[in-house]
N, C-alpha and C positions, 0 to 999 in steps of 0.2 A: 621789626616789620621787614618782608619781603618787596625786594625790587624787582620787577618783571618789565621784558621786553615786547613792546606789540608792534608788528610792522603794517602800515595802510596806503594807500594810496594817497598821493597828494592832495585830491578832490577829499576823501573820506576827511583826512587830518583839518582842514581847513574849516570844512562845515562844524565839522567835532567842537573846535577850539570856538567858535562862533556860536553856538548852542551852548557853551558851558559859560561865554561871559554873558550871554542872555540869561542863566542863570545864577550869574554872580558868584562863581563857581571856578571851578581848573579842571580841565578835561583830566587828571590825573583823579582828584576826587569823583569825578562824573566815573571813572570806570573802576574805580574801589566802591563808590555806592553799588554800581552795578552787580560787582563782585559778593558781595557779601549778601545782596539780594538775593543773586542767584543762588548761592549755598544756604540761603535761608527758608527756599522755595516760597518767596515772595516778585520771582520773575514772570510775566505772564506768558500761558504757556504759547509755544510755536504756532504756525496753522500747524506743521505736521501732525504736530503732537494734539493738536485740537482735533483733526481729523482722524487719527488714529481711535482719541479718547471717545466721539462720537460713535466710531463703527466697532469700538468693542458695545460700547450699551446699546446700538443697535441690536446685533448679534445674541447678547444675553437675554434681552427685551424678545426676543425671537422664544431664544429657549427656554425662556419662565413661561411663556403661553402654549409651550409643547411642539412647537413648532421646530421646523430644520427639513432637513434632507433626509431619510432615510428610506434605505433598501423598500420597506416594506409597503412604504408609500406610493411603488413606481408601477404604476399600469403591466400586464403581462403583455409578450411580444402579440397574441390572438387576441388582447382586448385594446392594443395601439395600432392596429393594422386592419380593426373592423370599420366597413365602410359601407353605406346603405348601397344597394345598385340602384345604376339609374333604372328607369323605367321607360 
C-alpha cells in the first residue's frame, strides 16, 4: 500500500478530522474510501461536469430533431432588409 501526501488548510484539516469521528472513521480512511470511489466511477459527478454532461444532450437533443445552425437556414441579405414602407 501506497503513502501519499495531502496539504489543507487548518479550517479544512479540522472539520475533516470532525466528520470522520462522526463517522466512526479516520480521516485517512475517509480519503482512501474516497479514493477508490473515485477510480471506481462511483464519485458523484461535479456541477462542471453535470453541466457539461447536460449541454452536450442538449445539443444532440437538437440534432436528432434536425435542428442547428446551418448556412442554408439564414434569410438572404434582400429578404433581411425588406421592410414594409410606411404610409
Amino acid at each position: 500500500m501506497k503513502n501519499i501526501t495531502v496539504s489543507v488548510d487548518e479550517e479544512t484539516y479540522r472539520l475533516s478530522r470532525i466528520k470522520a469521528a462522526e463517522a466512526g472513521t479516520s480521516l485517512s480512511a475517509l480519503v482512501r474510501a474516497y479514493l477508490v470511489d473515485l477510480v471506481q466511477g462511483r464519485v458523484p459527478e461535479s456541477r462542471f461536469d453535470r453541466l457539461r454532461r447536460l449541454q452536450d444532450e442538449t445539443i444532440a437533443a437538437i440534432h436528432a430533431r434536425g435542428g442547428g445552425l446551418r448556412a442554408a437556414d439564414n434569410f438572404s441579405r434582400s429578404a433581411l432588409h425588406e421592410r414594409d414602407a410606411p404610409s
